[in-house]
C-alpha positions in Angstrom: 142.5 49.9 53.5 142.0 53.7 53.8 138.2 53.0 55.5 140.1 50.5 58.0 142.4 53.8 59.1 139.9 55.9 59.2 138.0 53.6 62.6 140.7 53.9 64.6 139.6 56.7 67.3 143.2 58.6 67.1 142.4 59.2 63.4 138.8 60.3 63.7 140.0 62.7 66.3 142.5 64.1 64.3 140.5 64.3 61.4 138.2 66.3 63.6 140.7 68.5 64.8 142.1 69.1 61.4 138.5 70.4 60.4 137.7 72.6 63.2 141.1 74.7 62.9 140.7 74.8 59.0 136.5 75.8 59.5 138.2 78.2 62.6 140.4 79.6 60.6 138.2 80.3 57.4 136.0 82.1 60.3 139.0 84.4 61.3 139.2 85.4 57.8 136.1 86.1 56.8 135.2 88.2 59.7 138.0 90.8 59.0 136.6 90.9 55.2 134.0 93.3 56.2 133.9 96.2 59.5 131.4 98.1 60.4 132.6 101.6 58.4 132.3 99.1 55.3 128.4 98.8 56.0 126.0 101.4 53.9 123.5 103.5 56.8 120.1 101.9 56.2 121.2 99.4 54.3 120.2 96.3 56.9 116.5 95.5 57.0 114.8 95.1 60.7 114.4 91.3 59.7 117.7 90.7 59.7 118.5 92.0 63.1 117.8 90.5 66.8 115.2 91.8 68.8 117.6 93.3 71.4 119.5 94.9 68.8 116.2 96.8 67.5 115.2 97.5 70.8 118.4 99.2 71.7 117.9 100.9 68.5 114.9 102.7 69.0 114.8 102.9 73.2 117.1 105.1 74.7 115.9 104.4 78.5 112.9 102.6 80.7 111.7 102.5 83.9 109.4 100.8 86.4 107.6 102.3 89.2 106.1 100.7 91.6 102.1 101.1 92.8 103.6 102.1 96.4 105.3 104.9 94.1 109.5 103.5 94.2 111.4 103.3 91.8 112.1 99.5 90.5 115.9 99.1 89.6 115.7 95.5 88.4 113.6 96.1 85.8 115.2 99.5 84.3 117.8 100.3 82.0 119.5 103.8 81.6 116.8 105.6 84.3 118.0 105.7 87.7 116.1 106.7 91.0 118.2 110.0 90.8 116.3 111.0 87.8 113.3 110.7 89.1 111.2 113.3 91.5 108.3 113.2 93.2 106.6 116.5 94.0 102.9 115.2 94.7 101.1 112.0 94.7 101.0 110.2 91.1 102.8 112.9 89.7 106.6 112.0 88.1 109.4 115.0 86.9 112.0 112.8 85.2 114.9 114.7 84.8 119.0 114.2 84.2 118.5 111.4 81.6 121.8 110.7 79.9 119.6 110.8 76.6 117.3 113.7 74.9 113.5 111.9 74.5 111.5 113.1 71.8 108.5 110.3 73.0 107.2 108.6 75.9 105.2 105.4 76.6 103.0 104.2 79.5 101.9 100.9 80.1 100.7 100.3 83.4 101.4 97.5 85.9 97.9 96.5 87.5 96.5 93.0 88.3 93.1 93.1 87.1 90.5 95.9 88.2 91.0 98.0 91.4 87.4 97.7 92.3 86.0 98.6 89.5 88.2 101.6 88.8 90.6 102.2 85.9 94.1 103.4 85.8 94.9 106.5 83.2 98.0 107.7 82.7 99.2 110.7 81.0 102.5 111.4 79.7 104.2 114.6 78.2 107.4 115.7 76.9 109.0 118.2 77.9 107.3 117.9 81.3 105.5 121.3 81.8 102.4 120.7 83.1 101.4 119.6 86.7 104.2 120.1 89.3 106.9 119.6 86.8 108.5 122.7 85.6 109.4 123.3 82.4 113.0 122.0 82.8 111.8 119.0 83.1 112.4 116.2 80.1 109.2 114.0 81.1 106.4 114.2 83.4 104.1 111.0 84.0 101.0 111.8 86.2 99.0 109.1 87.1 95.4 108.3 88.4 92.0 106.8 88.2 88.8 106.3 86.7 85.7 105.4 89.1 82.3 105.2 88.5 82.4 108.5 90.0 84.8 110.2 87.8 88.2 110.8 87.5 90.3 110.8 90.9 93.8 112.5 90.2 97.1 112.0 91.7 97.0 107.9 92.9 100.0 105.8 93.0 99.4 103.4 90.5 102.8 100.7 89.2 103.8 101.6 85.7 106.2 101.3 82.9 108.0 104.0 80.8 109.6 104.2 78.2 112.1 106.9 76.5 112.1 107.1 72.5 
């Protein structure tokens, strides 16, 4: 008799209902049983976290820059064009950041070869050397390797990032 009931499509709704506001409410519960002052520093191994949250973890800012030498908002976070300056071809003063670096990375943003020529990229922190002044919190210069030597101070696309 009790399978017979249990067809009818008002009682498997119910039934239904009835188990998503009990699971609901066990959910409730068990998310106040533990906050985040509750959770022991170091205590959570990198496996058990996303890859956004380690990434927020250990970047504090990035930027792209174009090969025409503009700064690329879409694909930045926590760098704005205001913190970047310009004082000479392939040469970048960044400056302002919310956020105190202590390392910078440079991957560059090339399709392929430029005729046989090959991007470098030098990085420093703080930003002394070049055209940067020491007040600076990062300096990128760019430029390229030819079968002739190194050419200084192109415009080449790039991608930093802030540790």
């Amino acid at each position: 008799m009790l399978v017979r009931s249990l067809k009818h499509p008002a009682t498997v709704i119910a039934t239904v209902a009835l188990l998503v506001a009990a699971g609901g409410g066990a959910a409730a519960y068990a998310s106040g049983l533990i906050n985040g002052s509750q959770i022991k520093n170091h205590s959570i191994s990198a496996k058990k976290l996303t890859k956004a949250a380690i990434t927020s973890l250990s970047t504090l800012g990035y930027a792209h820059i174009n090969s025409d030498g503009t700064f690329d908002a879409a694909h930045s976070w926590n760098v704005t064009a205001a913190n970047i300056s310009r004082p000479a071809t392939g040469v970048y003063c960044f400056n302002g950041l919310s956020f105190t670096p202590k390392n910078v990375e440079v991957t560059g943003d090339y399709n392929g070869v430029f005729n046989g020529q090959i991007p470098s990229y030098l990085a420093e922190i703080p930003g002394k050397a070049g055209d940067c002044e020491t007040t600076k919190q990062a300096m990128v210069f760019t430029g390229l390797i030819t079968p002739g030597g190194f050419t200084p101070g192109k415009n080449i696309g790039f991608f930093v990032s802030f540790n």
